[in-house]
N, C-alpha and C positions, 0 to 999 in steps of 0.2 A: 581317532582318539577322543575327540569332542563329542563323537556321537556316545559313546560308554558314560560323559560325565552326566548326559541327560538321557536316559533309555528311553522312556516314554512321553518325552516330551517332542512335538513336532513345532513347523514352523510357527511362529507367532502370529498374527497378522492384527497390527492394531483398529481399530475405526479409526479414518481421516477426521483432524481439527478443523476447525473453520481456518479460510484465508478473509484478512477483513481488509477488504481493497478500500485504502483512503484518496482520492482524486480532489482532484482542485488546481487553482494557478499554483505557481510559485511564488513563494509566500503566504499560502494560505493558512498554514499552521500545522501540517500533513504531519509532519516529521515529528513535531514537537507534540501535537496529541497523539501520536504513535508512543512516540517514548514516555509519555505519563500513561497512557492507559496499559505499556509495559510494565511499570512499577506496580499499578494498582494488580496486574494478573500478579505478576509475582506473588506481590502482600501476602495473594490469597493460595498461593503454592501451584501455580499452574505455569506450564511450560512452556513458555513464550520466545520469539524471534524477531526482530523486526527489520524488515530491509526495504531501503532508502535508497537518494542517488547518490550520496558519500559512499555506502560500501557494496553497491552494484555498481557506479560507474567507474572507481578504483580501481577493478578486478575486475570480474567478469567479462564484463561490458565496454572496460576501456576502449578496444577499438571500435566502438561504436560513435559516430557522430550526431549531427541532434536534427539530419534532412528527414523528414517523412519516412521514408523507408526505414532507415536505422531506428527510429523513435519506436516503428514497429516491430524490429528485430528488438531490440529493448524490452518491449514490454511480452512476447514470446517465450524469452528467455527467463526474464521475473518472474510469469507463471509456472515456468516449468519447475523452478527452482523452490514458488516456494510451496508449489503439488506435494517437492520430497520433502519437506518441512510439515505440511500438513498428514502426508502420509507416516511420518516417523512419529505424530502423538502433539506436536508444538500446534499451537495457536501461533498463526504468523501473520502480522501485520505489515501489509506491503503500500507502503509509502510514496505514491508516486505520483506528476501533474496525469502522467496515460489521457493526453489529450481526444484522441478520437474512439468513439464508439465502439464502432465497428473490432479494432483491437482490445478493448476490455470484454467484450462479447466476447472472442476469442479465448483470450485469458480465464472466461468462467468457463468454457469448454472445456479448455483443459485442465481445469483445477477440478472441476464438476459442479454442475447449481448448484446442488446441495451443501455444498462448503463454500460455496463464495458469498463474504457479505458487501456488498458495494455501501460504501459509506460518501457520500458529497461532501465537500467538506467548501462550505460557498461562502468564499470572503469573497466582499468587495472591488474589483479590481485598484480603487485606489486607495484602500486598506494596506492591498499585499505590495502595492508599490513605496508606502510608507514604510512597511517591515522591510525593504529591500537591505539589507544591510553588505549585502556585496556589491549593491550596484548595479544588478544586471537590469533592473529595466529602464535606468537613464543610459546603461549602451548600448540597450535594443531600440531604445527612443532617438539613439544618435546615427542609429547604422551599424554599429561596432558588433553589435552580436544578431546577425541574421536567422532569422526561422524562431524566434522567442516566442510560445507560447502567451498568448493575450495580448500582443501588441501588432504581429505580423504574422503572426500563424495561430489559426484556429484552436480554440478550447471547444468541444461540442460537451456538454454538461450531461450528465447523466437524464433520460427522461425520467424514468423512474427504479430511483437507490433504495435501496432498503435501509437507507436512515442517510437523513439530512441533519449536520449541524453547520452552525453558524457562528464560525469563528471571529466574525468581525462584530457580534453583538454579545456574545459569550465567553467567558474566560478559556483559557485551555482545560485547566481540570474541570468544567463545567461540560465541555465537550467529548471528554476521557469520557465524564463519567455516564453522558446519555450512550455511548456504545456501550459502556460494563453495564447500563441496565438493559438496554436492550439485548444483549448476549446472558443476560439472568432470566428474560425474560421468554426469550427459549430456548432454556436450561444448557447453556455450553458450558461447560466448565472442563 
């Protein structure tokens, strides 16, 4: 029946969006320049997504714990996720600390270079422990919370991202907006 409402029309196949992978500690401002550089796509009518560890670890990923292995089924799974985000036409910004290497390599695999933009996002470590506003790094400082990123488990930092901001010297929307220029500046839209 569907096929008569469109005769000549076949399957669509859109060009993939960019995935612009934000890294850093906890605390570094990931989320929070994810979600203004969300508004500013918006502004400008463009189809955007953003996912974090509020609504990856809620869902999807809840039974995931935060040992090495899980951290890499984690970030597996985020790629795959937001491959169908960038394959369906959105600009997806994935929000995440993605501590080791090796696993964001990964994640550009399977999203594909060509649509992966690695962004650093390198606050300070004791910037991001001032923004702590839950806590977590005086109960990773106590014992209370084992395997924390930057305190007792590795952060390995991007060698080379295809854009570095500096959240701990720069405002948020300062830092929004060096990625909206640099995605103007090869023509994503």
């Amino acid at each position: 029946m569907i096929k008569n409402l469109f005769p000549n029309k076949g399957l669509v196949k859109r060009k993939p969006n960019p995935v612009i992978w934000l890294t850093g500690l906890s605390g570094s401002g990931k989320s929070t320049i994810a979600n203004e550089l969300e508004l500013m796509l918006v502004d400008r009518g463009i189809q955007v997504y953003v996912l974090d560890g509020d609504n990856i670890r809620s869902g999807l990923n809840s039974d995931l714990t935060f040992s090495d292995e899980d951290r890499k089924e984690n970030i597996r799974r985020i790629a795959e996720v937001a491959k169908l985000f960038s394959d369906s036409g959105a600009i997806t910004i994935a929000a995440f600390i993605s501590p080791f290497k090796e696993e964001r390599e990964k994640a550009k695999q399977i999203i594909g270079e060509e649509n992966f933009i690695e962004v650093h996002v390198n606050t300070p470590l004791d910037v991001c422990e001032s923004r702590d506003v839950k806590g977590l790094y005086a109960k990773a400082r106590t014992g209370e919370i084992p395997n924390f990123t930057g305190i007792d488990s590795p952060y390995e930092a991007p060698n080379r991202p295809d854009l570095v901001v500096e959240a701990g010297k720069f405002s948020i929307k300062d830092c929004a907006k060096k990625i909206l220029y640099y995605l103007e500046r090869k023509n994503i839209e």
